[in-house]
PyMOL commands that place a pseudoatom at each C-alpha (Angstrom):
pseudoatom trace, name=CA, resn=UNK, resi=1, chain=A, elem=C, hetatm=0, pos=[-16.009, -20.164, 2.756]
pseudoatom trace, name=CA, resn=UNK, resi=2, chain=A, elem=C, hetatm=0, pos=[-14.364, -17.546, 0.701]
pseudoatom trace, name=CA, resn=UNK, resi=3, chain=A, elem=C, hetatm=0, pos=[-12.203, -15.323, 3.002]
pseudoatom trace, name=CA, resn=UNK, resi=4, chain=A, elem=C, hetatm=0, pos=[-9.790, -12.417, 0.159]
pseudoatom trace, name=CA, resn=UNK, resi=5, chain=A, elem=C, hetatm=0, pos=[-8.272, -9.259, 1.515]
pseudoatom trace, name=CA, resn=UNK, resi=6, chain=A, elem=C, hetatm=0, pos=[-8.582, -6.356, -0.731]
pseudoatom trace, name=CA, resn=UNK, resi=7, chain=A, elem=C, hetatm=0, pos=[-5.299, -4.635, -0.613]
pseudoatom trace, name=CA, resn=UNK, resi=8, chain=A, elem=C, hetatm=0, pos=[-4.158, -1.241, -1.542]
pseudoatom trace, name=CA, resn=UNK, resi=9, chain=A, elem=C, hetatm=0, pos=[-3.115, 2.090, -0.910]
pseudoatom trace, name=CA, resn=UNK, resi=10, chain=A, elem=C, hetatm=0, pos=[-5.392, 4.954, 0.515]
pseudoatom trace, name=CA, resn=UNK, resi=11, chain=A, elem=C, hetatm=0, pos=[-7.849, 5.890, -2.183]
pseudoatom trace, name=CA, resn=UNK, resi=12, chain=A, elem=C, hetatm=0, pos=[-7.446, 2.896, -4.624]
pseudoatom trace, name=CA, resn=UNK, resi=13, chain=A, elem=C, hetatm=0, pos=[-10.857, 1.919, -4.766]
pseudoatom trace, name=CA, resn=UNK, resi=14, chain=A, elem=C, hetatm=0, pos=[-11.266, -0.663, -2.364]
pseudoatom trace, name=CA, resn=UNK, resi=15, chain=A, elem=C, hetatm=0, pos=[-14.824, 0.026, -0.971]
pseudoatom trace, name=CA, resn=UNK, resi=16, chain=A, elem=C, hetatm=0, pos=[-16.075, 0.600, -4.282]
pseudoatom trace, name=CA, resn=UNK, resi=17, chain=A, elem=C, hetatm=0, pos=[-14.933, -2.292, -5.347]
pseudoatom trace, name=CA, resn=UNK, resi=18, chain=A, elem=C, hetatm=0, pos=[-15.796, -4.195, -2.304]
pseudoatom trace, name=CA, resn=UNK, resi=19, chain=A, elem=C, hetatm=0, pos=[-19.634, -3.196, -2.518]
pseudoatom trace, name=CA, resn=UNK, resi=20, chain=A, elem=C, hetatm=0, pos=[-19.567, -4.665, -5.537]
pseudoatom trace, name=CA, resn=UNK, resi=21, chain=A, elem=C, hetatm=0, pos=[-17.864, -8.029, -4.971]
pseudoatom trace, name=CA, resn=UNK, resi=22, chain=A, elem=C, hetatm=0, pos=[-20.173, -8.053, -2.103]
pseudoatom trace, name=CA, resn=UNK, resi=23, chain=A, elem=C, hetatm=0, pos=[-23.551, -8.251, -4.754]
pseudoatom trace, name=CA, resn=UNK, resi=24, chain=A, elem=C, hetatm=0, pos=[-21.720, -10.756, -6.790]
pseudoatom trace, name=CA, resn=UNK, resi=25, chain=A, elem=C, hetatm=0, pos=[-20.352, -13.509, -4.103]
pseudoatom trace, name=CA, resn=UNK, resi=26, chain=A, elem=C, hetatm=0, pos=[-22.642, -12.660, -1.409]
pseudoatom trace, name=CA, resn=UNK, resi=27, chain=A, elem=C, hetatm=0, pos=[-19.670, -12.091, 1.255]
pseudoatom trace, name=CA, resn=UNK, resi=28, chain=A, elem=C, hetatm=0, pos=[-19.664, -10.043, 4.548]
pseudoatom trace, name=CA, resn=UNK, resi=29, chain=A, elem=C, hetatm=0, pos=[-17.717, -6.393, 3.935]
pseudoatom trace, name=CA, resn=UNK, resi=30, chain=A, elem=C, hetatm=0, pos=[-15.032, -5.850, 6.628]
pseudoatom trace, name=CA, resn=UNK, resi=31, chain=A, elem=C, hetatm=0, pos=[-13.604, -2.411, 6.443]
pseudoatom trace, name=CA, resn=UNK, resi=32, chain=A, elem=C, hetatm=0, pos=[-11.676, -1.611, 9.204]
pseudoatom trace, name=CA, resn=UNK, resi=33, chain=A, elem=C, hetatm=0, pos=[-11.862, 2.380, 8.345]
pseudoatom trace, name=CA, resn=UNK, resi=34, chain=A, elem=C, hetatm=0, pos=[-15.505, 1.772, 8.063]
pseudoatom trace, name=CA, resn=UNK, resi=35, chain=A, elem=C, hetatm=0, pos=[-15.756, 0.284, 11.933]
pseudoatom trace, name=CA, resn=UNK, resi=36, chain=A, elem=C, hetatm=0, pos=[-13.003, 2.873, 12.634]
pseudoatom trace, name=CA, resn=UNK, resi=37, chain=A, elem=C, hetatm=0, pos=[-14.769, 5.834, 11.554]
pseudoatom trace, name=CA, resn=UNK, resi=38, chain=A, elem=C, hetatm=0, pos=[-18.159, 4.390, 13.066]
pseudoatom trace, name=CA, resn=UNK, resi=39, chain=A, elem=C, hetatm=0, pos=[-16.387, 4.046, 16.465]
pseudoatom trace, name=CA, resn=UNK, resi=40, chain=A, elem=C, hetatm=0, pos=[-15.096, 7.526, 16.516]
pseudoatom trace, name=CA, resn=UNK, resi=41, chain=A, elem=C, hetatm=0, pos=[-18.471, 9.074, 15.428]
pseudoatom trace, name=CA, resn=UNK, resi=42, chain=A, elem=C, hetatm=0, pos=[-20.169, 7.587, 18.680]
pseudoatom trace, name=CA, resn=UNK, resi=43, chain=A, elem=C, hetatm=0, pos=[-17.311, 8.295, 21.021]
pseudoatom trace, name=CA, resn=UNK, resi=44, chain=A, elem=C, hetatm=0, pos=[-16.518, 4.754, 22.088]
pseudoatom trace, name=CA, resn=UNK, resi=45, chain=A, elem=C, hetatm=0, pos=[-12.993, 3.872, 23.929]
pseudoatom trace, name=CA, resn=UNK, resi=46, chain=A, elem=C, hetatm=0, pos=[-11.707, 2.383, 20.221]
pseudoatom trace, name=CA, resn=UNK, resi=47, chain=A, elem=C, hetatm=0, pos=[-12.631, 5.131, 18.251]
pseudoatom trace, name=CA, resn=UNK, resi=48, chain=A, elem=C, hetatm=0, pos=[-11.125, 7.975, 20.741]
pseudoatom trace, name=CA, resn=UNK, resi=49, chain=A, elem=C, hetatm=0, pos=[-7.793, 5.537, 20.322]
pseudoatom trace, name=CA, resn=UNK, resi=50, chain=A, elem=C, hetatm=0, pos=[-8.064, 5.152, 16.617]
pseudoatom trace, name=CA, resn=UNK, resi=51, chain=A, elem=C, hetatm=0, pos=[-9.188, 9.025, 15.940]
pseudoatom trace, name=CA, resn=UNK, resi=52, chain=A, elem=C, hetatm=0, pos=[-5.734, 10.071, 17.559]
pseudoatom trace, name=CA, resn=UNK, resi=53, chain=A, elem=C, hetatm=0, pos=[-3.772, 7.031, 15.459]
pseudoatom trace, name=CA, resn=UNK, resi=54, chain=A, elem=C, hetatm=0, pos=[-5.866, 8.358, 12.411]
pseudoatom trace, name=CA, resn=UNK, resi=55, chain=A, elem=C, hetatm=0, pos=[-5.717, 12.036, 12.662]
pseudoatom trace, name=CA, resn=UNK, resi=56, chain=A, elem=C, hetatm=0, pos=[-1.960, 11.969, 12.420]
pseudoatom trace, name=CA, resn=UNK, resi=57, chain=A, elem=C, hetatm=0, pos=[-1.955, 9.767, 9.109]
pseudoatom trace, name=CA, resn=UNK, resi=58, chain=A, elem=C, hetatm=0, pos=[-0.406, 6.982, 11.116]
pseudoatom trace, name=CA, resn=UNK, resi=59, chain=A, elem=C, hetatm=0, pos=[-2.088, 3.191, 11.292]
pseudoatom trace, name=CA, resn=UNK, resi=60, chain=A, elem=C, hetatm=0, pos=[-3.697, 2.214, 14.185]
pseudoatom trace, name=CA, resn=UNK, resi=61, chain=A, elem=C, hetatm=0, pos=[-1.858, -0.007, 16.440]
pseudoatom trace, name=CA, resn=UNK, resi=62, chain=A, elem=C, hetatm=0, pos=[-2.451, -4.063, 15.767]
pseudoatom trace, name=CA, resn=UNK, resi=63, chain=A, elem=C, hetatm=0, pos=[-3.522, -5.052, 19.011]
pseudoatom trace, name=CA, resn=UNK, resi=64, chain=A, elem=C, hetatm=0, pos=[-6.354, -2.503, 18.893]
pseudoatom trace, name=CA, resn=UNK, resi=65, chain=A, elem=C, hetatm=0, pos=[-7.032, -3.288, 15.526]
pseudoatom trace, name=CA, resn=UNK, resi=66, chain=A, elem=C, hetatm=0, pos=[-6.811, -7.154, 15.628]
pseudoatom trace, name=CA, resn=UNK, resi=67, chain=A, elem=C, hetatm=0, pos=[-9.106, -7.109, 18.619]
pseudoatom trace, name=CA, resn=UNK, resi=68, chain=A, elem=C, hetatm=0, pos=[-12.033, -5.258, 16.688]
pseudoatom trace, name=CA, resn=UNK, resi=69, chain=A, elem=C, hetatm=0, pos=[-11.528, -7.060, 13.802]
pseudoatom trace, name=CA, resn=UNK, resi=70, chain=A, elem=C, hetatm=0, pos=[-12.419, -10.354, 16.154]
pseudoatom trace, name=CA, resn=UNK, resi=71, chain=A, elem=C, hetatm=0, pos=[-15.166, -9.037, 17.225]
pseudoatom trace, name=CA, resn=UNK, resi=72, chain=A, elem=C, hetatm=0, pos=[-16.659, -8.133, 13.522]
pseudoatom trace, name=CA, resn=UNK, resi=73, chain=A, elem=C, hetatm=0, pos=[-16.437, -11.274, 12.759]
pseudoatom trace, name=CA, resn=UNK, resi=74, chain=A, elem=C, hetatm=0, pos=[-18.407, -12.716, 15.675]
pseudoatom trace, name=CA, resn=UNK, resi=75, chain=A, elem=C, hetatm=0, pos=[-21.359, -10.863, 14.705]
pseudoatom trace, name=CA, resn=UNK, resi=76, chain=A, elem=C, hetatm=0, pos=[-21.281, -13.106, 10.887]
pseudoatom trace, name=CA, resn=UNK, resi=77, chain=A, elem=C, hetatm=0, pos=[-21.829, -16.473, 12.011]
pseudoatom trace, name=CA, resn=UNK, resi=78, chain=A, elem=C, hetatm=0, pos=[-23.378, -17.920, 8.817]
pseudoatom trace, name=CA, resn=UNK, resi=79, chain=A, elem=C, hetatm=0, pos=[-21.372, -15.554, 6.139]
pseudoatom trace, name=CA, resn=UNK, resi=80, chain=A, elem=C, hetatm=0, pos=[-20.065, -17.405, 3.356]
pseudoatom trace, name=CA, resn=UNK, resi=81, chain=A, elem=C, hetatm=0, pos=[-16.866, -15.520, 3.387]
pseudoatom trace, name=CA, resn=UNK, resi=82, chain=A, elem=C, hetatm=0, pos=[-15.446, -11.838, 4.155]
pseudoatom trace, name=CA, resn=UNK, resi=83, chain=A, elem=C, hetatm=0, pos=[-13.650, -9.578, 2.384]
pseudoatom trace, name=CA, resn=UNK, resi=84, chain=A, elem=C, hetatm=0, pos=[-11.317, -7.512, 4.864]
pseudoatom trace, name=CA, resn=UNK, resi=85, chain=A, elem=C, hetatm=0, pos=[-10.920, -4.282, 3.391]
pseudoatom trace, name=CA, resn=UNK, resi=86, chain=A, elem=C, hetatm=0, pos=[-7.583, -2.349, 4.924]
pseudoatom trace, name=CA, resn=UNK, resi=87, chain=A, elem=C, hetatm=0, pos=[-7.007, -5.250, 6.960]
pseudoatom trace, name=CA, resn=UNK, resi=88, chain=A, elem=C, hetatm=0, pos=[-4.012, -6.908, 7.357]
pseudoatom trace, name=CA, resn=UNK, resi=89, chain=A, elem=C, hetatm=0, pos=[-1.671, -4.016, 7.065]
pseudoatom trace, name=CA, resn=UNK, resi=90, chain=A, elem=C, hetatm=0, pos=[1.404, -5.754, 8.729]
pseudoatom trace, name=CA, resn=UNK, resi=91, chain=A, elem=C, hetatm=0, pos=[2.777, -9.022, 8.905]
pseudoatom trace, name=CA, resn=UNK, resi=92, chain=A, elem=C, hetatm=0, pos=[2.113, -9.486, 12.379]
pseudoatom trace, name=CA, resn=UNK, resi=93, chain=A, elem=C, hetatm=0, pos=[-1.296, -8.433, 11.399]
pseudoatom trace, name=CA, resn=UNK, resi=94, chain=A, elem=C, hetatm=0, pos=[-1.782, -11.348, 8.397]
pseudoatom trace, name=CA, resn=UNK, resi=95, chain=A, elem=C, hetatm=0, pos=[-0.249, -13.488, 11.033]
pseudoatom trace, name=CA, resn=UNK, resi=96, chain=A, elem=C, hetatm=0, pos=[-3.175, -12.941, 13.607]
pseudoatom trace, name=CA, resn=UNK, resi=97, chain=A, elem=C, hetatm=0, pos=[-5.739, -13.251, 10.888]
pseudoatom trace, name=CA, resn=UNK, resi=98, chain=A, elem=C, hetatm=0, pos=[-4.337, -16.679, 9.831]
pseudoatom trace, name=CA, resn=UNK, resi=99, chain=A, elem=C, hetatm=0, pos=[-4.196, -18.163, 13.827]
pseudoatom trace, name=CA, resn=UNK, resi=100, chain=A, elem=C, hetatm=0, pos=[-7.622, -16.435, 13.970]
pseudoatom trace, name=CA, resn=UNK, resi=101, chain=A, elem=C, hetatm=0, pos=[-9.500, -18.223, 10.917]
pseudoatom trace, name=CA, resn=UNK, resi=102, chain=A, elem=C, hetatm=0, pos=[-7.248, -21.231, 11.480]
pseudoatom trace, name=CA, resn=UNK, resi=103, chain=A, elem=C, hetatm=0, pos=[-9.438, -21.418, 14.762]
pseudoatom trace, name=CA, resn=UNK, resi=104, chain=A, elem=C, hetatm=0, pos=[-12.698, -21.089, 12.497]
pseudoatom trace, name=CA, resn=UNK, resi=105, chain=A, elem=C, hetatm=0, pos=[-11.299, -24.170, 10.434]
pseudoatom trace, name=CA, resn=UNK, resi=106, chain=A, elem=C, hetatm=0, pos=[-11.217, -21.240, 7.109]
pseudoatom trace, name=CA, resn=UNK, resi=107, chain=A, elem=C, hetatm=0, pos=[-8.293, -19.428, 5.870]
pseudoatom trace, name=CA, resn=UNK, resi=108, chain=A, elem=C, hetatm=0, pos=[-7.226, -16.109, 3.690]
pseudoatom trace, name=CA, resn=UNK, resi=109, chain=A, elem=C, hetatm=0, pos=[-8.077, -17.674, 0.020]
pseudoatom trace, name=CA, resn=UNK, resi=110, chain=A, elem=C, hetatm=0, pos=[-6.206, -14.737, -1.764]
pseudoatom trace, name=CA, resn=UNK, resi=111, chain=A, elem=C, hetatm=0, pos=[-4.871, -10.857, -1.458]
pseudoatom trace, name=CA, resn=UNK, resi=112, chain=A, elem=C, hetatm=0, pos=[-6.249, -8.468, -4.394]
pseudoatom trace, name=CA, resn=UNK, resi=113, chain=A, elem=C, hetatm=0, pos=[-3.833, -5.738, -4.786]
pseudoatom trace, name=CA, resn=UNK, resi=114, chain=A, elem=C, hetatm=0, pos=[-5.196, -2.532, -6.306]
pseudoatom trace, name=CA, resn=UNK, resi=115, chain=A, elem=C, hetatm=0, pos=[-2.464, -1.157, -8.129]
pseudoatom trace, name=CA, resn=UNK, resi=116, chain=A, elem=C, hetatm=0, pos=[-2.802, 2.955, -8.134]
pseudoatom trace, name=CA, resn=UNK, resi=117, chain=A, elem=C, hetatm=0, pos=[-0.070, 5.430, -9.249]
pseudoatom trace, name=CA, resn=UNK, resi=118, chain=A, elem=C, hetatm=0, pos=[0.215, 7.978, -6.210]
pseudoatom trace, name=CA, resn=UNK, resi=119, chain=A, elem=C, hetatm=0, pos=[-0.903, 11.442, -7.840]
pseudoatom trace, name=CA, resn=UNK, resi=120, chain=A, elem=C, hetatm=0, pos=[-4.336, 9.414, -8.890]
pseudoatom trace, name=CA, resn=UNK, resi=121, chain=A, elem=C, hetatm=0, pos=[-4.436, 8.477, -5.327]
pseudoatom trace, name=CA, resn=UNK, resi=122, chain=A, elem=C, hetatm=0, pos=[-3.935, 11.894, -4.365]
pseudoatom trace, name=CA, resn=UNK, resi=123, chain=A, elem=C, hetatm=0, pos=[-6.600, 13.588, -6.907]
pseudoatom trace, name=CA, resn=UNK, resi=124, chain=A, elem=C, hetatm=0, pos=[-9.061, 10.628, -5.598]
pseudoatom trace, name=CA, resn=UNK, resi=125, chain=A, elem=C, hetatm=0, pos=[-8.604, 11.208, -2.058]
pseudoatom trace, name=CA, resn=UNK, resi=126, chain=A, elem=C, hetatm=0, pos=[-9.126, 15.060, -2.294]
pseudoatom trace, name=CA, resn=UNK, resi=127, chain=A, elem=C, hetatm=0, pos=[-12.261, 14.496, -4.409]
pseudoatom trace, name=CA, resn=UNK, resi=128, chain=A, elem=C, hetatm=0, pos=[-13.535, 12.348, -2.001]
pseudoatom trace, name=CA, resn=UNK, resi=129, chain=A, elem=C, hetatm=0, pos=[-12.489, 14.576, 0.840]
pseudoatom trace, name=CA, resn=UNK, resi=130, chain=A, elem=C, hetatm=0, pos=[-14.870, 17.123, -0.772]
pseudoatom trace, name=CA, resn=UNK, resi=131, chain=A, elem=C, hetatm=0, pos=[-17.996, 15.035, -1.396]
pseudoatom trace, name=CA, resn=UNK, resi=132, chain=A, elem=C, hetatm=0, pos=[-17.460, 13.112, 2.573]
pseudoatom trace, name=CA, resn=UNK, resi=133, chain=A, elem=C, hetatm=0, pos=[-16.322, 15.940, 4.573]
pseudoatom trace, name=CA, resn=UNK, resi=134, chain=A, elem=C, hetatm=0, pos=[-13.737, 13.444, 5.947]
pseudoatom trace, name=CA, resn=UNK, resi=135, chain=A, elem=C, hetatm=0, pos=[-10.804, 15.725, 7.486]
pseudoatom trace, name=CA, resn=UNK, resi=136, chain=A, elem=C, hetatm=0, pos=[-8.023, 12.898, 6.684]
pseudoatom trace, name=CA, resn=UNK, resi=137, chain=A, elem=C, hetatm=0, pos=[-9.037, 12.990, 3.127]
pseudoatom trace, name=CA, resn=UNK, resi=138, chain=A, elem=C, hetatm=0, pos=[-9.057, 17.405, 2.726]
pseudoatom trace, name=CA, resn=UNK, resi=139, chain=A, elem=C, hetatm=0, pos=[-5.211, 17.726, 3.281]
pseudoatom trace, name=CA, resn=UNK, resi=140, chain=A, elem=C, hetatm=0, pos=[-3.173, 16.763, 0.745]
pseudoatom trace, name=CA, resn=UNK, resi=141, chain=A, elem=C, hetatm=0, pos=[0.141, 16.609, 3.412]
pseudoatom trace, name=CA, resn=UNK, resi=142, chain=A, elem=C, hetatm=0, pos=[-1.973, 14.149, 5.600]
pseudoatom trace, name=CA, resn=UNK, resi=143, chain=A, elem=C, hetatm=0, pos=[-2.712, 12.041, 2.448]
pseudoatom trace, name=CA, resn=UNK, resi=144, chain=A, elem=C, hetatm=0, pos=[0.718, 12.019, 1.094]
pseudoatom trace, name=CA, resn=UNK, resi=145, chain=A, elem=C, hetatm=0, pos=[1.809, 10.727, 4.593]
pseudoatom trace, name=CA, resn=UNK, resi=146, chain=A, elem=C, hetatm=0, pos=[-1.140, 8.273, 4.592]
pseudoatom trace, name=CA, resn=UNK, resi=147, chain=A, elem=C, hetatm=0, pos=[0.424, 6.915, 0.940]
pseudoatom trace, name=CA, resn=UNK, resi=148, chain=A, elem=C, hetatm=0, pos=[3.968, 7.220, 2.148]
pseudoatom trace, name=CA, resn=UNK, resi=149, chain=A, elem=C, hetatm=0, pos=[2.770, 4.890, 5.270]
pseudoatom trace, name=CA, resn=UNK, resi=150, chain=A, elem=C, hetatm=0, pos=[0.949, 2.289, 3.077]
pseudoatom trace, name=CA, resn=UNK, resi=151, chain=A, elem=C, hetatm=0, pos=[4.342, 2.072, 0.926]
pseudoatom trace, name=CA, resn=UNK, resi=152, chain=A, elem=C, hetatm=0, pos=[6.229, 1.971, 4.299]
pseudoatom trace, name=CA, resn=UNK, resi=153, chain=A, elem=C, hetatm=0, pos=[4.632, -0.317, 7.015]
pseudoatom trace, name=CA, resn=UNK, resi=154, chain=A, elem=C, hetatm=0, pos=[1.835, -1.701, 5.102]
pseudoatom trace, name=CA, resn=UNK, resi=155, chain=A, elem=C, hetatm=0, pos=[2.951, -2.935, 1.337]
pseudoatom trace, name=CA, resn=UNK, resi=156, chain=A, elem=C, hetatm=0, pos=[5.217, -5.203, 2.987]
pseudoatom trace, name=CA, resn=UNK, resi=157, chain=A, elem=C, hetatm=0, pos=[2.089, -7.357, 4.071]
pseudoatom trace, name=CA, resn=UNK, resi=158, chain=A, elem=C, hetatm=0, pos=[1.504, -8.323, 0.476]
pseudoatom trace, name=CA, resn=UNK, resi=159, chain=A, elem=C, hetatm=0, pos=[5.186, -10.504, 0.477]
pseudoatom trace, name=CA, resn=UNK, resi=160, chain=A, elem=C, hetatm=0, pos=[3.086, -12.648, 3.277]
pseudoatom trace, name=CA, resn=UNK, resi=161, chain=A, elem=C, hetatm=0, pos=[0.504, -13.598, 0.850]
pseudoatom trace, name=CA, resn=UNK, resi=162, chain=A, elem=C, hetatm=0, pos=[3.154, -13.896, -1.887]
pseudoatom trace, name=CA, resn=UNK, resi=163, chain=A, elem=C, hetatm=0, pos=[4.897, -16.423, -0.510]
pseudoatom trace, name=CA, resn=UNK, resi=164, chain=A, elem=C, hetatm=0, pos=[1.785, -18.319, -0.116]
pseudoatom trace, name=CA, resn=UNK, resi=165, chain=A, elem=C, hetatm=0, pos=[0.837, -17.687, -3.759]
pseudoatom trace, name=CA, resn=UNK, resi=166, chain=A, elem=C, hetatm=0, pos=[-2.331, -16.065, -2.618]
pseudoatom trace, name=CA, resn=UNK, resi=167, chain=A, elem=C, hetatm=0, pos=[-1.174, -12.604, -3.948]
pseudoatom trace, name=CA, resn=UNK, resi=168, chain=A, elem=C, hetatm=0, pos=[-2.699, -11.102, -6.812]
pseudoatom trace, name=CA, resn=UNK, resi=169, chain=A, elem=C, hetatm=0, pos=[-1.942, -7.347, -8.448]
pseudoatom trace, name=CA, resn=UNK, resi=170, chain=A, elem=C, hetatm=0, pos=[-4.376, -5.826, -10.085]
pseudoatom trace, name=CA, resn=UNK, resi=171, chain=A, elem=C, hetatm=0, pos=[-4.527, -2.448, -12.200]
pseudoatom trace, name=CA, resn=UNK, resi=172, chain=A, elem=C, hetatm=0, pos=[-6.361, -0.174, -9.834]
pseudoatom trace, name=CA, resn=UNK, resi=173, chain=A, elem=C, hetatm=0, pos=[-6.632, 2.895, -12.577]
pseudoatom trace, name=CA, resn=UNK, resi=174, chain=A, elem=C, hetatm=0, pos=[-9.275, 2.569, -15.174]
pseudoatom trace, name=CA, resn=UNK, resi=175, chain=A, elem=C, hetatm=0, pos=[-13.392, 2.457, -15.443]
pseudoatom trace, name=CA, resn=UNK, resi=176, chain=A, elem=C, hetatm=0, pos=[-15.172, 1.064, -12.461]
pseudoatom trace, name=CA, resn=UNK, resi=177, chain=A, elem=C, hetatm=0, pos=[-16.187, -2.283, -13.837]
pseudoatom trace, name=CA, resn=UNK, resi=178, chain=A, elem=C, hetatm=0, pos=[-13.002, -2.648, -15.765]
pseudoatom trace, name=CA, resn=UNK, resi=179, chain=A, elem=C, hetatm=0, pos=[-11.208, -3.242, -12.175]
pseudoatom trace, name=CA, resn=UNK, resi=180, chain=A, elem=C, hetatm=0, pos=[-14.097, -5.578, -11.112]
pseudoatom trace, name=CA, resn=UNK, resi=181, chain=A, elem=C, hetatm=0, pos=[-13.811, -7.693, -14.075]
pseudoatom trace, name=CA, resn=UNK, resi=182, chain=A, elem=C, hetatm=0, pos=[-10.102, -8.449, -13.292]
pseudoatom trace, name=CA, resn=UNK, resi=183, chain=A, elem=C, hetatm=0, pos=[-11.106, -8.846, -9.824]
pseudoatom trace, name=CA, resn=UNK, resi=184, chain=A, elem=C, hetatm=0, pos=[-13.390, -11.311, -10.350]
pseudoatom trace, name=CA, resn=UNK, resi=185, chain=A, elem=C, hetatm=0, pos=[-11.830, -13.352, -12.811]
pseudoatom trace, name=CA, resn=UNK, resi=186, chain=A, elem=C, hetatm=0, pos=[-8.953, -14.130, -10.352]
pseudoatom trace, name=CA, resn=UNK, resi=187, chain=A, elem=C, hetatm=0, pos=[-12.052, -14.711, -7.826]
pseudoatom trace, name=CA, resn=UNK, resi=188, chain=A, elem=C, hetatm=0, pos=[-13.691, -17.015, -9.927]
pseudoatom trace, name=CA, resn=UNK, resi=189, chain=A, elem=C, hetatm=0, pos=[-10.733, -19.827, -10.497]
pseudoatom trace, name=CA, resn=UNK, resi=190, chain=A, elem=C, hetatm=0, pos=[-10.648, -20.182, -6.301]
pseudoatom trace, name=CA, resn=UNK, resi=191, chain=A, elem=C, hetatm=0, pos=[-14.378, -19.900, -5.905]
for i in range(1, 191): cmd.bond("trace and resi %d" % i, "trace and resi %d" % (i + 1))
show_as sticks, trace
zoom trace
């Protein structure tokens, strides 16, 4: 089983990127904005929690989060690995994934940072706010906050896979399948 977070600020690229390392190593694609933003369209206890968490650029609190995530996995019995996708974002987060997948006899393989200067982030995020309508992505405030967040609570996460030596930086800013190529040539000496 190959289990790699995708790391990275709002807007680097991570679900593009993740769609695409999905076709390649036939993993499962764990976004937690994706079951976020699926739970708040249909009104369910989680996404009325998240939505306020979310609305106010702030991260969603572990317990709620970790929880979810659990429950994601469940529905994968037979995957051949997952790539979590804005998951861990904390320590204590990357902590609960470890006792978690320690308990499925698997483990976090690697971290793949996407490495993004902030006013590309920005740019991104408000063309994508454009083309999906999503509110958190229209306001350039909210997204600054959402970027000065990531650099706050959630970049520290990546010294937890550092110390394991399962941390890997990648340049974020260039063509599509440039990024994927690096990506997958740090996927392909663990795999």
């Amino acid at each position: 089983m190959l289990n790699i977070v995708l790391f990275g600020p709002p807007g680097a690229g991570k679900g593009t990127q993740s769609g695409k390392l999905v076709k390649k190593y036939g993993l499962v694609h764990l976004s937690t904005g994706d079951i976020f933003r699926y739970n708040i369209k249909n009104e369910t206890k989680l996404g009325t929690l998240a939505k306020f968490y979310i609305d106010k650029g702030e991260l969603v609190p572990d317990k709620v989060t970790i929880e979810m995530l659990q429950s994601e996995t469940q529905k994968y019995r037979d995957a051949k690995g997952f790539i979590f996708d804005g998951f861990p974002r904390t320590i204590a987060q990357a902590e609960a994934l470890d006792t978690f997948l320690n308990e499925k006899n698997t483990q976090v393989d690697l971290m793949l940072s996407l490495d993004v200067a902030e006013n590309e982030l920005v740019k991104r995020l408000l063309l994508r706010g454009k083309d999906s309508g999503r509110a958190d992505d229209s306001n350039e405030e909210i997204i600054r906050n959402r970027i000065q967040v990531y650099n706050d609570q959630t970049a520290v996460a990546a010294s937890y896979y550092d110390k394991q030596n399962k941390y890997f930086p990648i340049n974020g800013e260039g063509t599509i399948d440039t990024i994927f190529d690096q990506l997958c040539k740090v996927i392909d000496r663990f795999n």
